[in-house]
Each structure stands twice: as C-alpha cells, then as structure tokens.
C-alpha positions in Angstrom: 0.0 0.0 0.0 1.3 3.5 -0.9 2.2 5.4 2.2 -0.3 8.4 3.0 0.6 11.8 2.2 0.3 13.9 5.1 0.6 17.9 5.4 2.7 19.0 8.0 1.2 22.7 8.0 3.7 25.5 8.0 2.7 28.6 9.7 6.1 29.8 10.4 6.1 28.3 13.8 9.4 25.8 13.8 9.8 22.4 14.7 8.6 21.2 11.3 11.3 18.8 10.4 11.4 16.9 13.8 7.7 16.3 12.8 8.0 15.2 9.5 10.9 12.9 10.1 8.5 11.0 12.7 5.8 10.8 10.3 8.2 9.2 7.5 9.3 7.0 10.1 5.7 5.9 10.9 5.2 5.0 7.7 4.2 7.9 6.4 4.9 10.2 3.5 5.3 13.7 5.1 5.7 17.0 3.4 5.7 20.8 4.9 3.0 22.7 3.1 1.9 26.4 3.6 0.0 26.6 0.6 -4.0 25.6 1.2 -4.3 24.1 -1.7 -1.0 21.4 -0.7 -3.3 21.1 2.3 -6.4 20.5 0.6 -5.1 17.3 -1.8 -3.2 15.5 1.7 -4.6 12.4 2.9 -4.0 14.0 6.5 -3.3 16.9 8.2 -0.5 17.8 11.1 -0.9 20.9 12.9 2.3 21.4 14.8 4.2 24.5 16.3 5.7 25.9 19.3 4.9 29.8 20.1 2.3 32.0 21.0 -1.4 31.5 19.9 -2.6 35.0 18.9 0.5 34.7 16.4 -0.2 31.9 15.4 -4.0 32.3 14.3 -2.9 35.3 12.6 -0.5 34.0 10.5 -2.5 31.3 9.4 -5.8 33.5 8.7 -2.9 35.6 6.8 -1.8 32.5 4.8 -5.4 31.4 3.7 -4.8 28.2 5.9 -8.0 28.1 8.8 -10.5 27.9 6.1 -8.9 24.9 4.7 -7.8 23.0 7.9 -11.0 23.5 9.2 -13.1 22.4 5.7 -10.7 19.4 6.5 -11.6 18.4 9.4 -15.4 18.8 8.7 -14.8 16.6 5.8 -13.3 13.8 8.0 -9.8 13.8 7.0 -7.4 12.8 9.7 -5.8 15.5 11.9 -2.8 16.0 14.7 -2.9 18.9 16.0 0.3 19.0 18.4 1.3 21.4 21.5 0.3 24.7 20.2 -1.5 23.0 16.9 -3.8 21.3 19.9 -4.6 24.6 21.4 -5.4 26.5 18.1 -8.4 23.2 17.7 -10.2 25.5 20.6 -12.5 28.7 19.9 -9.9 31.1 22.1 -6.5 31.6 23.6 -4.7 34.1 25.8 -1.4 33.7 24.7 -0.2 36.4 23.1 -3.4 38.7 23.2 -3.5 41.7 24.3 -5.2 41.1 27.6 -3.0 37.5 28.4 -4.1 37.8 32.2 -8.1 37.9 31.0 -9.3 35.0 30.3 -13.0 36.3 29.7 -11.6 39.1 27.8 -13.0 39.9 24.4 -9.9 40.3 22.8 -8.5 36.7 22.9 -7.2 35.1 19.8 -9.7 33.3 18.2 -8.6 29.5 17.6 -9.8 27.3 14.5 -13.3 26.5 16.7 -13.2 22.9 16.5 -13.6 22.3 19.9 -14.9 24.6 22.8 -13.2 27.1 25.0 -10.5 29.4 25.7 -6.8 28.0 26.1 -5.8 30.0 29.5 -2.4 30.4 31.2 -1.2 27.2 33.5 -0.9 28.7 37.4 1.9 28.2 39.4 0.5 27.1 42.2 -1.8 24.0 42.9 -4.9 24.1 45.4 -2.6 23.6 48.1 -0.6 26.5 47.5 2.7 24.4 46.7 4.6 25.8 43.8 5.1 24.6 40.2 8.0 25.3 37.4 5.7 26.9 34.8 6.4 27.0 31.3 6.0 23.0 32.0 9.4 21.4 30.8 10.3 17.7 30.4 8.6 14.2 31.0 5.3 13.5 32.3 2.8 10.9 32.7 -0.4 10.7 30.5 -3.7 8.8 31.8 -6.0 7.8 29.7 -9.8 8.9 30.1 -10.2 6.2 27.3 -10.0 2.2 26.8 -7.5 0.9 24.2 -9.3 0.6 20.8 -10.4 -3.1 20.1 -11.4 -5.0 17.1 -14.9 -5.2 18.6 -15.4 -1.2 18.7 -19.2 -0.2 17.8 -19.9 2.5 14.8 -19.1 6.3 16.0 -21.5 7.9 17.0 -21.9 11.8 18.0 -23.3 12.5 21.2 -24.0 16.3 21.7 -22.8 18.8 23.6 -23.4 22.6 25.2 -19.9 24.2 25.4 -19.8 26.4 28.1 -21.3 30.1 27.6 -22.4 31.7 24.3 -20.1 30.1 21.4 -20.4 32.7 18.2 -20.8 30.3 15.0 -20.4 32.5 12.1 -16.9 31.3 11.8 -18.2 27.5 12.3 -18.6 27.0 8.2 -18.6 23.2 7.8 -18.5 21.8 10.9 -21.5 20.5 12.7 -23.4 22.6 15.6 -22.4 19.8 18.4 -19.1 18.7 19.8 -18.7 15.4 18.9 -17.4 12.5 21.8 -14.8 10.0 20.9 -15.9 6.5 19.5 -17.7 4.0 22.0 -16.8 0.5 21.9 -19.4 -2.4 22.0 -19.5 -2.7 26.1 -20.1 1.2 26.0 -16.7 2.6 27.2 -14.9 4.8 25.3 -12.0 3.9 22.9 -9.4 5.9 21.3 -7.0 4.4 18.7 -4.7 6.5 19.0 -3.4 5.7 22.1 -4.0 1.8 20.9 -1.0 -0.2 22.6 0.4 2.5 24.8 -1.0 1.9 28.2 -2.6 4.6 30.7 0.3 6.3 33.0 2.9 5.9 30.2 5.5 9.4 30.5 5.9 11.9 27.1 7.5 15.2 27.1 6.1 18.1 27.2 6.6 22.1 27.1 4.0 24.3 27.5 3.0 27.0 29.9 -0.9 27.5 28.8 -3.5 24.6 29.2 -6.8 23.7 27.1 -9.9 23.7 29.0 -11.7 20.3 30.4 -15.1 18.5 28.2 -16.3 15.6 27.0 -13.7 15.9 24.5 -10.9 14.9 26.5 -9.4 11.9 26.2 -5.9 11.9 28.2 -4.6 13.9 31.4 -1.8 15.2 32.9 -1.1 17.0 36.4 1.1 19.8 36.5 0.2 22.2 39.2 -3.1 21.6 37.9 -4.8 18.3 36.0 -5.6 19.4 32.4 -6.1 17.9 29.0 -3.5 16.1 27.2 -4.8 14.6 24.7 -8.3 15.3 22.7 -10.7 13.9 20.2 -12.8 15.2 17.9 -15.4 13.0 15.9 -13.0 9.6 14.8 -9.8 10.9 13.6 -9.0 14.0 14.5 -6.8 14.2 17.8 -4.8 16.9 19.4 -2.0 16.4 21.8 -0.5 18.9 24.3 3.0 16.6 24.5 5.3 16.5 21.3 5.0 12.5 20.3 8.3 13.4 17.8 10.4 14.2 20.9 8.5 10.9 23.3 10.7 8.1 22.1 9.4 5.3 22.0 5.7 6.0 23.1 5.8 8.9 20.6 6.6 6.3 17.9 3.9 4.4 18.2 1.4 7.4 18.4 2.7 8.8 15.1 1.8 4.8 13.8 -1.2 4.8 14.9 -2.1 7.9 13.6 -0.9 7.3 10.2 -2.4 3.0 10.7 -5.8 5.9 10.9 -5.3 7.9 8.2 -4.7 4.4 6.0 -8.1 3.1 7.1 -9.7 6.4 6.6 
C-alpha cells in the first residue's frame, strides 16, 4: 500500500522537520506545506508549532490556511494537531493577546473552533498553594480517560454537547453545531485508537506554559500544578495532543503509527 501523504502545516512556527521525520518513520509520507491548496489534496493533516497562539491564528488566517484546515476536518480527514496545533483546535486563547491575564476578555485570539473554550495560562501554584515550574518542561505521565481501541469497537457515534457560555458560530462553516465525543466501543466505554498499545500512566515530554480547557472531548490527562487535557478527540480521527510524540521516544513512535495505521483506514 502507498504510504499516505500527510501535510505538516507550515505557519512559520518551527519544529517542522522533527515532525516530518517521525511521520516518515511511521510510515508515512510527510511533506511541509503552507499553501492551502497542498493542504487540501493530503490524505491528512499535522498541525504542529511551538509559540504563542494569537500569532499563530494570525498567520495562518494571513496565509489562507484556517479555512482549509478547518473544511478538512469537517470533511473527516485525519488530523494532529500537536502542543500549540492542539490549542489553536479551541474557539480562544490568551497567549499572546493583548489582555493575556483575561481570560473572559474579548480580545482573545480566536482558535480554529473545533472544539470549545479558551486556552488560558497554567498557574503556578496547585490548590494547596505548593509551587510549580511553569512554562511546563520535560517528561510527564499521560492517563487515559479512554479504553485501548479493540477489534470489537461499535460505529461512531456523536453524542451532543453545550460548550460552556455563548459560542459565536459565524466562523463554524462546515462543521456540525455539536461537539462530537470519541468513538464508544461495543460494552459502551470509550476507545481511542490513538493511544491503541500504549498503556494509561505511560510518561511523554512536554513544554507548555498555557492549558486547554476540560469537556467531553478529552481523552488523556496530565497534572502539573493543575490536571488538564492532554490529549483530545474530535469525531474519529481528529486528535490533538498537548505533548510532542516526535520528541516521546518510543511511546511517541507508536502514536505517530497509529495515527498514520488511521489515516490508512480512513
């Protein structure tokens, strides 16, 4: 079978070849794409990057990309979104905009709007009031809110969902009013292949000092001062991680196979 070709979207924010190497070594067939119209012909799309949101979002409104990545997603084609290309899957961030310390401000950079909320800074202290290194650096555990995927697993189905507070829409073109659940498998737990092999508690690295916002979504944490999302699902195959699977070794490995074992059966 011919290996997938998957977009490794490039909106100026680095780490680009790191990515692409792990794809290629999952058996994939990476390439680094700004153009939308690259984008539009993948069999997949990788969201990756390391910076601040509201820069981000800019630069890829500038470069014609959310329209596309987001028609993409609607459309069912596979997606990563990794580290800051998890965040940008939500409606808002903080980072970078020009009230960072607000997080109900109305000035937050607005996120591709896949999913609901606003990504907000991670605090420095934990309910106890002990203190935490923040930005977040180095290896941490990841437990799953989600069974391994089996042979067995039922059709997908979408369950909806209220996201918390008023959501504005207009910028929601092709992708349905409700926020879908990951897939349920036949006993009625939920299953997520991408973590399929890699057990619950198993440690990837991370660096990041802002955190997405908890839902139904969610299918993997980590604590760090506080417990947040660290891995997500949207519908069947589009995922977003907060950890960077190309620098996790061995447990990054096989996440990059199973998402690209996805995109084949896509």
């Amino acid at each position: 079978m011919t290996a997938p070709r998957i977009a490794v979207v490039d909106y100026r924010k680095g780490n680009l070849k790191s990515v692409e190497r792990g794809i290629d070594a999952a058996g994939g067939d990476a390439f680094i794409a700004s153009d939308p119209a690259a984008i539009v012909r993948a069999d997949a799309v990788v969201l990756p990057g390391v910076g601040a949101f509201a820069d981000a979002a800019a630069t890829m409104e500038e470069l014609g990309q959310v329209g596309v990545v987001r028609e993409r997603i609607a459309a069912g084609v596979p997606f990563l979104g990794i580290c800051l290309g998890m965040h940008l899957m939500f409606e808002e961030g903080v980072e970078g905009a020009p009230q960072e310390d607000d997080e109900a401000s109305t000035h937050n950079a607005r996120g591709l709007a896949v999913l609901p909320g606003v990504v907000a800074k991670m605090p420095k202290q934990d309910e106890q009031g002990l203190f935490y290194k923040v930005p977040h650096v180095g290896w941490n555990t990841v437990h799953l809110r989600c069974t391994q995927q089996t042979d067995g697993a039922a059709p997908a189905k979408r369950v909806p969902h209220e996201p918390n507070g008023p959501v504005d829409r207009s910028c929601e073109s092709g992708l349905p009013s409700d926020w879908a659940l990951p897939r349920p498998s036949a006993d009625g737990s939920e299953t997520c292949p991408l973590f399929d092999g890699i057990p619950s508690g198993t440690y990837f690295y991370f660096t990041h000092g802002f955190v997405a916002p908890s839902g139904p979504f969610v299918v993997g944490e980590t604590t760090h001062s506080v417990t947040f999302p660290s891995a997500v699902q949207y519908g069947d195959v589009a995922f977003g991680v907060q950890f960077h699977p190309e620098k996790s070794s061995d447990a990054g490995a096989r996440l990059l196979r199973n998402f690209v074992s996805i995109v084949k059966g896509a």
